[in-house]
Backbone and ligand atoms as CSV (ligand in chain L), in Angstrom:
chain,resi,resn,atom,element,x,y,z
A,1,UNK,N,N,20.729,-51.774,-15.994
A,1,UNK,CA,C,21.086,-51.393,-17.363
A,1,UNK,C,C,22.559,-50.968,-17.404
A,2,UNK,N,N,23.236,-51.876,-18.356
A,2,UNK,CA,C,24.701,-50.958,-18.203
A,2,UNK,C,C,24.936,-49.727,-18.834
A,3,UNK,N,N,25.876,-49.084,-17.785
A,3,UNK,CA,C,26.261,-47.699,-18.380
A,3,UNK,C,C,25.181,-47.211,-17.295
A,4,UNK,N,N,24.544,-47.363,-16.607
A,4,UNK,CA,C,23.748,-46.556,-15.743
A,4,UNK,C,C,24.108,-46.648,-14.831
A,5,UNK,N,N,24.414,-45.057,-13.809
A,5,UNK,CA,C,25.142,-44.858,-12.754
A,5,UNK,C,C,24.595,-45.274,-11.656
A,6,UNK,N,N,23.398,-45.346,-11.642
A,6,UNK,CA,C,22.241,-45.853,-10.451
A,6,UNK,C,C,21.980,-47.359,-10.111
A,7,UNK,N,N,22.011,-47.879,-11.716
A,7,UNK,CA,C,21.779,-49.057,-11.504
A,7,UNK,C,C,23.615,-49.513,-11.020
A,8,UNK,N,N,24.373,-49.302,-11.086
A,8,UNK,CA,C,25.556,-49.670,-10.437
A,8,UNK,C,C,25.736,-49.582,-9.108
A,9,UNK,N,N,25.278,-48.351,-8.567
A,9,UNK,CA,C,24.990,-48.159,-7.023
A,9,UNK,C,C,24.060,-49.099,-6.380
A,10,UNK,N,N,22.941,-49.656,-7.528
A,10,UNK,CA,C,21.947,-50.735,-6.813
A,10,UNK,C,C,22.986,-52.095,-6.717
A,11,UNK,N,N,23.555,-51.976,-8.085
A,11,UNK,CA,C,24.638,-53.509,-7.613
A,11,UNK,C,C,25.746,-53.193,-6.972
A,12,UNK,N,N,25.771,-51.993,-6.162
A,12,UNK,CA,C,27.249,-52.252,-5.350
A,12,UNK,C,C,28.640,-51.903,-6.372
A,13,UNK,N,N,28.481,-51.647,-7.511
A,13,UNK,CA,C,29.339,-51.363,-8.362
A,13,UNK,C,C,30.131,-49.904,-7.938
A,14,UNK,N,N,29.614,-49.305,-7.660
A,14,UNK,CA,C,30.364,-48.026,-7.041
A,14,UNK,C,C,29.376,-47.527,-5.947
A,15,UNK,N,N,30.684,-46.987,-5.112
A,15,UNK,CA,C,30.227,-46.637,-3.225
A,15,UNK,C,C,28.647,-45.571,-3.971
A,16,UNK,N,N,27.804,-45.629,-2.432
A,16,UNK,CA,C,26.886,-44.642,-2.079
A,16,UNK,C,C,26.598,-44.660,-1.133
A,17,UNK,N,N,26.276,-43.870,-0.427
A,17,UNK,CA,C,26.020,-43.869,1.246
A,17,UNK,C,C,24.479,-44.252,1.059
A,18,UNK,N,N,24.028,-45.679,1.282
A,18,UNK,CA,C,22.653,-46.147,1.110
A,18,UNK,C,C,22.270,-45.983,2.784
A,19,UNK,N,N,20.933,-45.460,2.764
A,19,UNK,CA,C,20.397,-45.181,4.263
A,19,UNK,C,C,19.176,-46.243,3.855
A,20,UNK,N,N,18.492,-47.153,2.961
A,20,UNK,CA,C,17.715,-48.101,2.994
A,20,UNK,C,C,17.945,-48.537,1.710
A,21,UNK,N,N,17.749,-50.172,1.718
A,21,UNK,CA,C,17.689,-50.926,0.782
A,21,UNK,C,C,16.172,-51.989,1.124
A,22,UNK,N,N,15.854,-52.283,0.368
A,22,UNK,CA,C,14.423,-53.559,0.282
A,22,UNK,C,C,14.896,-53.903,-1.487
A,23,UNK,N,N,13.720,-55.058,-1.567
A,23,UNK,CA,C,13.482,-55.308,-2.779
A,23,UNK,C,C,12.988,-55.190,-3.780
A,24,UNK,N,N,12.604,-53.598,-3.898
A,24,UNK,CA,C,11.924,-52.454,-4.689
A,24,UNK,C,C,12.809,-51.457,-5.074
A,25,UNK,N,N,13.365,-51.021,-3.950
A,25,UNK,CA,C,14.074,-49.713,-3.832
A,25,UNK,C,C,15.158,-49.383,-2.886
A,26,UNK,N,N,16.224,-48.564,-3.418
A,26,UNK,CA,C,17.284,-47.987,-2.260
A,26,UNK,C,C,16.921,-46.214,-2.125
A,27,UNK,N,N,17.999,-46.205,-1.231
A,27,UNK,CA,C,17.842,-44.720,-0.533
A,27,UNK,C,C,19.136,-44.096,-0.292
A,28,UNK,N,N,20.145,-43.155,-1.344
A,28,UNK,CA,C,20.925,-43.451,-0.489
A,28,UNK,C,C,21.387,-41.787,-0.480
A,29,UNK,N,N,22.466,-41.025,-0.245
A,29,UNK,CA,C,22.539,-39.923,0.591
A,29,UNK,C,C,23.326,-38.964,-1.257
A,30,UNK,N,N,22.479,-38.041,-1.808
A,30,UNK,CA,C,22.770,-37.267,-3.225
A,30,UNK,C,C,24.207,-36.851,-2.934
A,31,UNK,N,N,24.925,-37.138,-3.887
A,31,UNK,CA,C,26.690,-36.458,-3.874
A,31,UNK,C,C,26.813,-35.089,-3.919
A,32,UNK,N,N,26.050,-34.353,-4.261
A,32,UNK,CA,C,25.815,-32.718,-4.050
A,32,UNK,C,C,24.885,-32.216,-3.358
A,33,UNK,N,N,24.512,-32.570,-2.377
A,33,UNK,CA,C,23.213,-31.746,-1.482
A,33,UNK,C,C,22.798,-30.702,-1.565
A,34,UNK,N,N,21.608,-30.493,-1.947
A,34,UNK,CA,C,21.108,-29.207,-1.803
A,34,UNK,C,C,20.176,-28.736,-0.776
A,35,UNK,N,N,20.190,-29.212,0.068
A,35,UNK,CA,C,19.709,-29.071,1.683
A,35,UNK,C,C,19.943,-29.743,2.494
A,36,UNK,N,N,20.221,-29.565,4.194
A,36,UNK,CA,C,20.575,-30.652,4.787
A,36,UNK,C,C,20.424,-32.140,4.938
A,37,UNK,N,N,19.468,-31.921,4.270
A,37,UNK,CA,C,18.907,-33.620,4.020
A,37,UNK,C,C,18.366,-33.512,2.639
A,38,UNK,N,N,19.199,-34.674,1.738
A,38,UNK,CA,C,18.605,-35.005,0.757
A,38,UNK,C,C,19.454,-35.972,-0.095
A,39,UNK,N,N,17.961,-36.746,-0.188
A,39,UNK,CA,C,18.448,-38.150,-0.343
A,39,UNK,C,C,17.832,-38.555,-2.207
A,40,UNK,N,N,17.767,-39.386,-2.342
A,40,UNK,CA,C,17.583,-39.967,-3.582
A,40,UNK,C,C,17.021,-41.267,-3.037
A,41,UNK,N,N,15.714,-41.495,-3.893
A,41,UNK,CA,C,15.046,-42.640,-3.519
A,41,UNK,C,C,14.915,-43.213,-5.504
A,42,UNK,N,N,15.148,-44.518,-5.613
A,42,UNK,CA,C,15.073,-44.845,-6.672
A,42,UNK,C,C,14.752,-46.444,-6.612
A,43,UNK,N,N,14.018,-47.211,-7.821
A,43,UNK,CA,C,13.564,-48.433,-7.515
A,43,UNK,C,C,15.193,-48.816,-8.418
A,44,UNK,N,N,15.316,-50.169,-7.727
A,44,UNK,CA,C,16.288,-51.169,-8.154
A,44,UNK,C,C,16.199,-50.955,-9.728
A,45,UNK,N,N,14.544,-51.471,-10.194
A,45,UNK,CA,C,14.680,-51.884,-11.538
A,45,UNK,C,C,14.855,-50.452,-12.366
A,46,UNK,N,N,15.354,-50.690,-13.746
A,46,UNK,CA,C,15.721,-49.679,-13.961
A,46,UNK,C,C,14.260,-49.169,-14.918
A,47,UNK,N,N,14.176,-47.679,-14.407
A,47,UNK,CA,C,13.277,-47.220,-15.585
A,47,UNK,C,C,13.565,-45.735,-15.849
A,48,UNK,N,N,13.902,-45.480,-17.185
A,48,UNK,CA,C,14.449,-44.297,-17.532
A,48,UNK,C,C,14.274,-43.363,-17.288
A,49,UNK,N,N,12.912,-42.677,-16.546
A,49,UNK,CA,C,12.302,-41.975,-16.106
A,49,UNK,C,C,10.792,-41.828,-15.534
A,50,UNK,N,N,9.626,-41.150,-15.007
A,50,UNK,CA,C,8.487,-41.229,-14.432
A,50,UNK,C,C,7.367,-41.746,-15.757
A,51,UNK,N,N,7.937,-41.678,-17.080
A,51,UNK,CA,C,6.780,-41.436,-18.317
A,51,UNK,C,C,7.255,-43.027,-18.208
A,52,UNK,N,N,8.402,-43.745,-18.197
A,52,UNK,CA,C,8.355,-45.014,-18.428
A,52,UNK,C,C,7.801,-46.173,-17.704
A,53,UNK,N,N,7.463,-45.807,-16.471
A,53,UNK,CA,C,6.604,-46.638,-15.205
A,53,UNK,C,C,5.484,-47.362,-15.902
A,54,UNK,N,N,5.243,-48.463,-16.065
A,54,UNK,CA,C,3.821,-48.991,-17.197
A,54,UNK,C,C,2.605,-48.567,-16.098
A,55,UNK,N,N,1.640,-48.140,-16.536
A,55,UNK,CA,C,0.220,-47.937,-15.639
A,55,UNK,C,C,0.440,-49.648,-14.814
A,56,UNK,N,N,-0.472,-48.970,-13.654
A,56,UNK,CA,C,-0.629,-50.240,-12.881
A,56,UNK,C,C,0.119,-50.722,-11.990
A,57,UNK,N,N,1.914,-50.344,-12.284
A,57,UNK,CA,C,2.959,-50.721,-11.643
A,57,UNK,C,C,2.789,-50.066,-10.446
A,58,UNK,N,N,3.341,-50.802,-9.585
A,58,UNK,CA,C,3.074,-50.160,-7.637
A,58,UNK,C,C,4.146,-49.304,-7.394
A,59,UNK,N,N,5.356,-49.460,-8.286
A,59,UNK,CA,C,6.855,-48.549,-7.402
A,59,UNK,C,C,6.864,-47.146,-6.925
A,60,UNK,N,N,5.647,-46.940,-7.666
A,60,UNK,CA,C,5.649,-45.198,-7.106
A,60,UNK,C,C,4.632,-45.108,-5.801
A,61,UNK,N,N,4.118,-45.424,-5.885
A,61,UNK,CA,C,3.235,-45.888,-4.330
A,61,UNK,C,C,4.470,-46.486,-3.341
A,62,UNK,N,N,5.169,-47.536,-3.672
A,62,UNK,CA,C,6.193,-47.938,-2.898
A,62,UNK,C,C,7.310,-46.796,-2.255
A,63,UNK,N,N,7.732,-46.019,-3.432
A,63,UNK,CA,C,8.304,-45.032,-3.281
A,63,UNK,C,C,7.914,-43.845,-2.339
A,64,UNK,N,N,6.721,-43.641,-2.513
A,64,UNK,CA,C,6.030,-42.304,-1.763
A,64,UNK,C,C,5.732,-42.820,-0.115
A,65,UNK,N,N,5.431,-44.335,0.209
A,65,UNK,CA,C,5.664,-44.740,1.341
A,65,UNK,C,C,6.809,-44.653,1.968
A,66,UNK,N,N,7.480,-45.260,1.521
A,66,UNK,CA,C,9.637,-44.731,1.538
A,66,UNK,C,C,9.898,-43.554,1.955
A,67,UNK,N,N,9.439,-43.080,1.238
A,67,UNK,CA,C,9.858,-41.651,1.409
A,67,UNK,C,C,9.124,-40.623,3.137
A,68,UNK,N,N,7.773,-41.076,3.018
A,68,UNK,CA,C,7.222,-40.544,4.544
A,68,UNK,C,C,8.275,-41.244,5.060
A,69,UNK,N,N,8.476,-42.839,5.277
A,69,UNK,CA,C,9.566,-43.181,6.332
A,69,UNK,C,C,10.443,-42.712,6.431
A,70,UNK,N,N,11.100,-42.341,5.680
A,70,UNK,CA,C,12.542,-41.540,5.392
A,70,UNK,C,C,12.010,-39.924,5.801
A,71,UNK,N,N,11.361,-39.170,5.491
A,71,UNK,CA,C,10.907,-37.948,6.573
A,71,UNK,C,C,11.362,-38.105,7.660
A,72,UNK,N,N,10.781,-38.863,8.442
A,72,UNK,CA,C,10.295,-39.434,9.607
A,72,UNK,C,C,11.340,-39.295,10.516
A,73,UNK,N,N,12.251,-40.362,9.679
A,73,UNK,CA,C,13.534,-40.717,10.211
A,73,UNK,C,C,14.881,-40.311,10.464
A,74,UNK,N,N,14.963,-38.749,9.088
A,74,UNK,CA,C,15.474,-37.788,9.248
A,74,UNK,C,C,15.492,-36.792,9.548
A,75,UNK,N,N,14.062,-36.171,10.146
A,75,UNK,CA,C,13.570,-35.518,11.265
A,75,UNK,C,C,13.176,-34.115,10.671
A,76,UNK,N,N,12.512,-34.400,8.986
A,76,UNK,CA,C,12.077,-33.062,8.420
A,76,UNK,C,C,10.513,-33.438,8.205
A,77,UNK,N,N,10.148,-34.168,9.016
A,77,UNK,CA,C,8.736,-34.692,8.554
A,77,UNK,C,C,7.666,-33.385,9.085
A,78,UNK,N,N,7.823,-32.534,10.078
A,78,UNK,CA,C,7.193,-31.905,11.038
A,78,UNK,C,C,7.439,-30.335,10.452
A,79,UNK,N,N,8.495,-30.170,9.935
A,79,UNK,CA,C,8.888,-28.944,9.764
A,79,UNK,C,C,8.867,-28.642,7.953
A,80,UNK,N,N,8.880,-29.606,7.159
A,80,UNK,CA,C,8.176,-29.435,6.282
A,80,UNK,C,C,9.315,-30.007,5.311
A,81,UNK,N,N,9.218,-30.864,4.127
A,81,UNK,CA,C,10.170,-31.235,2.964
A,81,UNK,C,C,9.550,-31.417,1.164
A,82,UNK,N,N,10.380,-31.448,0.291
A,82,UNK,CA,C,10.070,-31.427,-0.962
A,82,UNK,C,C,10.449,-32.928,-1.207
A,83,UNK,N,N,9.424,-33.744,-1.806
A,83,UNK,CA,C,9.472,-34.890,-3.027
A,83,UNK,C,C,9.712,-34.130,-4.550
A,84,UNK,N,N,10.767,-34.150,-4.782
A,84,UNK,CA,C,10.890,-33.886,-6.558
A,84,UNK,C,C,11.084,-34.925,-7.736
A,85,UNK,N,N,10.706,-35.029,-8.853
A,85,UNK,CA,C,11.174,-35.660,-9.377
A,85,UNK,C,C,11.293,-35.129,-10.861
A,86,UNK,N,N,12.318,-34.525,-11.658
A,86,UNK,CA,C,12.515,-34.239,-12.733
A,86,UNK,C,C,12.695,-35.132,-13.927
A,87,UNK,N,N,11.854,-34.802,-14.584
A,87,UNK,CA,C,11.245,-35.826,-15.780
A,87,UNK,C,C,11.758,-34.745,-17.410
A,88,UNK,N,N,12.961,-35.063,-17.983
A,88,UNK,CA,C,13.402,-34.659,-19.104
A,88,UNK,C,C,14.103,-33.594,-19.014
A,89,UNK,N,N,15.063,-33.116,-20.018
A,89,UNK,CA,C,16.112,-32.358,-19.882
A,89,UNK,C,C,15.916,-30.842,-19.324
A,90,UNK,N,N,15.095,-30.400,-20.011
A,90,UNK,CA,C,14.139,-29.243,-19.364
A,90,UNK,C,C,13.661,-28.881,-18.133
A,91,UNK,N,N,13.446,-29.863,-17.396
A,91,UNK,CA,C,13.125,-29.909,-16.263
A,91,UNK,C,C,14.373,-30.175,-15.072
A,92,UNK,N,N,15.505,-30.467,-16.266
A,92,UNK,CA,C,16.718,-31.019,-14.933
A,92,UNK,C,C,17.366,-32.008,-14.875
A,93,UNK,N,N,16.462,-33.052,-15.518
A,93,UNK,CA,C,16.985,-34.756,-15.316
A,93,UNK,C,C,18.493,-35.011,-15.816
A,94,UNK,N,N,19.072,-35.258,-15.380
A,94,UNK,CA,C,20.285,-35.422,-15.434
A,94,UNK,C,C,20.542,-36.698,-15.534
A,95,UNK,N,N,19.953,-37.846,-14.939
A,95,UNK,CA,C,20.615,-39.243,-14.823
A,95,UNK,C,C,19.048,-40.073,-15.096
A,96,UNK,N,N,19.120,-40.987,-16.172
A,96,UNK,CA,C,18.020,-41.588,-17.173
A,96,UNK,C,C,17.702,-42.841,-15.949
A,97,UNK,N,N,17.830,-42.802,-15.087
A,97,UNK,CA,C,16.852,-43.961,-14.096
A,97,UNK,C,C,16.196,-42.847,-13.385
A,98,UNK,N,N,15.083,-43.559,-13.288
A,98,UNK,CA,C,13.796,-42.990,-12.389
A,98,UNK,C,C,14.501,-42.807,-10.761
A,99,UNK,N,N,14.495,-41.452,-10.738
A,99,UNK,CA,C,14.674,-41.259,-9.071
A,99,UNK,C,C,13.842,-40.130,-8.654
A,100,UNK,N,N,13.559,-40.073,-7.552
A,100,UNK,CA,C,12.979,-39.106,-6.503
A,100,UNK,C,C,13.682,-38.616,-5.419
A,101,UNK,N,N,13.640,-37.115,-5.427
A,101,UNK,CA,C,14.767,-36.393,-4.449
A,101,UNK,C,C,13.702,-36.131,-3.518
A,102,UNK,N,N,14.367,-36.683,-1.696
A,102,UNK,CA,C,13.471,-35.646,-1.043
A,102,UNK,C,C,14.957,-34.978,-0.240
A,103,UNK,N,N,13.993,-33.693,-0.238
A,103,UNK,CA,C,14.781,-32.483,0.020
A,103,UNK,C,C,14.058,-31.453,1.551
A,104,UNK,N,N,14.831,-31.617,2.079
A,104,UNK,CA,C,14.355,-30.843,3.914
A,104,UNK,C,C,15.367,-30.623,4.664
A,105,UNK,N,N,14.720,-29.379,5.120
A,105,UNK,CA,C,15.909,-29.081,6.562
A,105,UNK,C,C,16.446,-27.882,6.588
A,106,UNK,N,N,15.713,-27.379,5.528
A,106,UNK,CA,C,15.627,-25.776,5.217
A,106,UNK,C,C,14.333,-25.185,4.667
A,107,UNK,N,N,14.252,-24.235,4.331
A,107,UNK,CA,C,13.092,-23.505,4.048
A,107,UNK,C,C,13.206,-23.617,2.220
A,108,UNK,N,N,12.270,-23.824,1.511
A,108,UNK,CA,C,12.694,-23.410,-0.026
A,108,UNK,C,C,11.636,-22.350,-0.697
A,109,UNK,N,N,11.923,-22.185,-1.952
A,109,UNK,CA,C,11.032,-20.535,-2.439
A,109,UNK,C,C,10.294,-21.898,-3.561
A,110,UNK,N,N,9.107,-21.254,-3.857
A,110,UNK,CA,C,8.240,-21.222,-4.755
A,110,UNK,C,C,7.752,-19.988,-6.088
A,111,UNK,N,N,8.182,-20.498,-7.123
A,111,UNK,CA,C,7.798,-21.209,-7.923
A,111,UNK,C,C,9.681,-21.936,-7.590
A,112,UNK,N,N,9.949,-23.289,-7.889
A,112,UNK,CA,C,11.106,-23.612,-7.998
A,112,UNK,C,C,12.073,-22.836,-9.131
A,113,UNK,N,N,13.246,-22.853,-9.596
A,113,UNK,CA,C,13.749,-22.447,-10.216
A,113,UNK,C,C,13.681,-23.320,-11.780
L,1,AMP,P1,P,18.480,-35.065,-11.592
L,1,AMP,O1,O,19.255,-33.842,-11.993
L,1,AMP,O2,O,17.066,-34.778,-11.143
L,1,AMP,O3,O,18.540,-36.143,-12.648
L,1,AMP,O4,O,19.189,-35.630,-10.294
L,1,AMP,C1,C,20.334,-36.426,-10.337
L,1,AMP,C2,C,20.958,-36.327,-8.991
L,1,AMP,O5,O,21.864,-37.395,-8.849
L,1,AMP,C3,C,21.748,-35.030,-8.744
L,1,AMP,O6,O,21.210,-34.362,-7.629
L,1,AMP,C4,C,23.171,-35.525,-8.507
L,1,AMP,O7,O,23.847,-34.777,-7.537
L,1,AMP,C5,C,22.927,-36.954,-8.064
L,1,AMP,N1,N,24.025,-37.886,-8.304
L,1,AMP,C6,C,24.694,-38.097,-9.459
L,1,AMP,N2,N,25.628,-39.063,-9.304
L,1,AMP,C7,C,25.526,-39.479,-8.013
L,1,AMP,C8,C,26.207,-40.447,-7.239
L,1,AMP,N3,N,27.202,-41.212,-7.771
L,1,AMP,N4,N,25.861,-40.608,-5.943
L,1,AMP,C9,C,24.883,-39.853,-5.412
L,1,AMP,N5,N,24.197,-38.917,-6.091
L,1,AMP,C10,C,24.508,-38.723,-7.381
């Protein structure tokens, strides 16, 4: 979608430190970290957020597989990490493509902020 910052990073339009690409989804390293590890997992295609996914569609299953690998691989799988995903202004969302933050490598508080 043009004008979307994500979908530009999926076409290579501006740098991101991508740690996985397939033909679903990239992975690539958040420009402000908020824990030692944390990445942004988002599907190629664009969808404005989690309410826009049509029932039925697999990307979030795709995604949540991704993401254990990506645990795994960045070595917070054992010691414990957060999948987030903020859905509307209220909640945080900042950028209108569907992404998922995982976040590890520190300890975090509950209830989130
Ligand atoms: P949210 O606030 O849940 O919509 O998350 C958006 C996230 O995207 C924030 O954590 C930002 O730091 C991150 N972000 C925004 N622009 C970029 C970018 N060009 N490269 C990497 N991460 C970005």
């Amino acid at each position: 979608m043009e004008d979307c910052i994500f979908c530009k990073i999926c076409g290579k339009e501006i740098p991101a430190e991508i740690v996985h690409e397939d033909e679903k989804a990239i992975a690539f390293k958040d420009i402000d970290p908020q824990a030692p590890v944390h990445l942004l997992i988002i599907p190629t295609k664009h969808y404005d957020g989690i309410m826009n996914v049509p029932a039925g569609n697999d990307i979030v299953a795709h995604i949540h597989t991704l993401a254990i690998k990506l645990a795994l691989r960045f070595g917070i799988a054992d010691t414990g990490f957060r999948i987030v995903t903020n859905c509307g202004s209220q909640a945080g969302q900042s950028v209108n493509h569907l992404h998922f933050h995982l976040l590890g490598g520190r300890s975090f508080k509950w209830p989130p902020g």
